[in-house]
C-alpha angles and dihedrals in degrees: 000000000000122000091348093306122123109230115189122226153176094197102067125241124347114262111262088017114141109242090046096086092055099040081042088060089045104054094033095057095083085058085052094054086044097053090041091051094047084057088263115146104213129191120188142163106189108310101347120092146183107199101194114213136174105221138018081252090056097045096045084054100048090043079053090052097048096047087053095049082045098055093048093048083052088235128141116239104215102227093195084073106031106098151165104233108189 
């Protein structure tokens, strides 16, 4: 919904739209539960995350891991963010 005008789509919700960053809690929160239980400390606000992670090998598996739960959420992973911070 833009400007009071119901647009229908097959993509979710807009980017910056009002209700993303709640639907984006909601729907996230399983791949919360999933990094947490595979020993994975994530921080995330919406859509954005920190996955902290003790070694390279932890982070490459939990980046694994991610990419995998992505793919069967059908969602899209942004690579120009996604990053290995030392």
């Amino acid at each position: 919904m833009e400007e009071l005008k119901y647009y229908e789509s097959e993509q979710g919700t807009p980017q910056g739209g009002i209700i993303s960053p709640l639907l984006a809690n909601i729907y996230l929160d399983s791949l919360d539960k999933e990094m947490e239980a595979r020993g994975h400390r994530i921080v995330r606000y919406a859509d954005d995350s920190v996955i902290l992670c003790k070694s390279s090998e932890e982070a490459e598996a939990a980046l694994n891991h991610l990419e995998s739960w992505m793919k069967k959420a059908e969602l899209e992973l942004n690579y120009e963010k996604t990053k290995n911070s030392r």
